[in-house]
C-alpha positions as CSV (number, residue, x, y, z in Angstrom):
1,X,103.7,-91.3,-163.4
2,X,101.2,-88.7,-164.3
3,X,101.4,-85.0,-163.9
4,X,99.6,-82.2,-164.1
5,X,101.7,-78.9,-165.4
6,X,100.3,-75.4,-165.2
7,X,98.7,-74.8,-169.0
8,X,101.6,-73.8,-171.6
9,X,104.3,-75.7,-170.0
10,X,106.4,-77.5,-172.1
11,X,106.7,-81.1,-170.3
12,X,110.1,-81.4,-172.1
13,X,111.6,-78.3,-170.8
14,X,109.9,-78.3,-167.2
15,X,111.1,-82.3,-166.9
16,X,114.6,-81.9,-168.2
17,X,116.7,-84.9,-167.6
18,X,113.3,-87.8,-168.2
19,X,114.0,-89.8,-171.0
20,X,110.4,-91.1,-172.0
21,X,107.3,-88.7,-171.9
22,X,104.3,-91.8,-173.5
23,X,102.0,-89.0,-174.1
24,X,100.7,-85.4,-173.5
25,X,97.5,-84.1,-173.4
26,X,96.7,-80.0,-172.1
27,X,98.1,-80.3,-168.8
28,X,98.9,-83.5,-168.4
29,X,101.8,-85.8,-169.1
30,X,102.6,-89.1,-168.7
31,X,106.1,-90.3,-167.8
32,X,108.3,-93.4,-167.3
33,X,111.1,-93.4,-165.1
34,X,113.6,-95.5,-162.9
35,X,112.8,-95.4,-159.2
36,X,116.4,-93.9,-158.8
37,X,114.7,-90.7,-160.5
38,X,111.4,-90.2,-158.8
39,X,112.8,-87.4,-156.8
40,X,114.3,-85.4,-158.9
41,X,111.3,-85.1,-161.0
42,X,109.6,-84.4,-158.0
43,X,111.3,-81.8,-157.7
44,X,111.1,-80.3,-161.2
45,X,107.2,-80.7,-161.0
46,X,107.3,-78.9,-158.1
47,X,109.2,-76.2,-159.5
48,X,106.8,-76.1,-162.5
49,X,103.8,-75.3,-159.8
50,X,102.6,-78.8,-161.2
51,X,101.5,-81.6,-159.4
52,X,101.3,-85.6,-159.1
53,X,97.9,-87.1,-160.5
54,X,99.0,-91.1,-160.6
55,X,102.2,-93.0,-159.8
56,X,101.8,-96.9,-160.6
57,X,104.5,-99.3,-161.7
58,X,104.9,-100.8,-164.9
59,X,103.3,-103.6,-165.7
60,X,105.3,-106.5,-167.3
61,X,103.5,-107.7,-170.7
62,X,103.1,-111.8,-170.4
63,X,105.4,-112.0,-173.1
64,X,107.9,-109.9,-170.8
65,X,107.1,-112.5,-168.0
66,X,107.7,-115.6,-170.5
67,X,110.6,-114.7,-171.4
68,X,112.1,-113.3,-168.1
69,X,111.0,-117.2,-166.9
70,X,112.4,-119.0,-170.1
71,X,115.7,-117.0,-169.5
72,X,115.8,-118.1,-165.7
73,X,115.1,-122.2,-166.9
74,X,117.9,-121.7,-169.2
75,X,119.8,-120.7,-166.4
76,X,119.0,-123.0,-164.1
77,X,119.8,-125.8,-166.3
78,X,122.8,-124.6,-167.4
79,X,124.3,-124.4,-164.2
80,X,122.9,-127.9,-162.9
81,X,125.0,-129.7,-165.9
């Protein structure tokens, strides 16, 4: 997610509680979260007179994906034997 705080906001103090801020730049900050936590930081942003600028999903790398599918073939044939 993306935000846009008012300029001079501290994105660690006005998002307390988000583990991962990627990067910052003036008034913007980018974010990565849990589903489960979208509210609340809703919620902060909105307290911080900020606003939403871009909520996309993460994007599995292909080596992420390889191994994810290695991982479920290992499974599989595991419990076939």
């Amino acid at each position: 997610m993306t935000v846009r705080l008012p300029e001079q906001t501290d994105p660690d103090a006005a998002l307390p509680g988000i583990p991962t801020i990627l990067w910052r730049r003036d008034a913007l900050a980018r974010v990565e979260l849990a589903e489960a936590e979208i509210g609340a930081l809703v919620q902060a942003i909105t307290a911080a007179r900020g606003g939403i600028v871009a909520l996309e999903p993460k994007r599995r790398s292909l080596e992420e994906l390889f191994l994810d599918l290695s991982d479920q073939d290992e499974k599989t044939a595991a419990a076939a034997q």
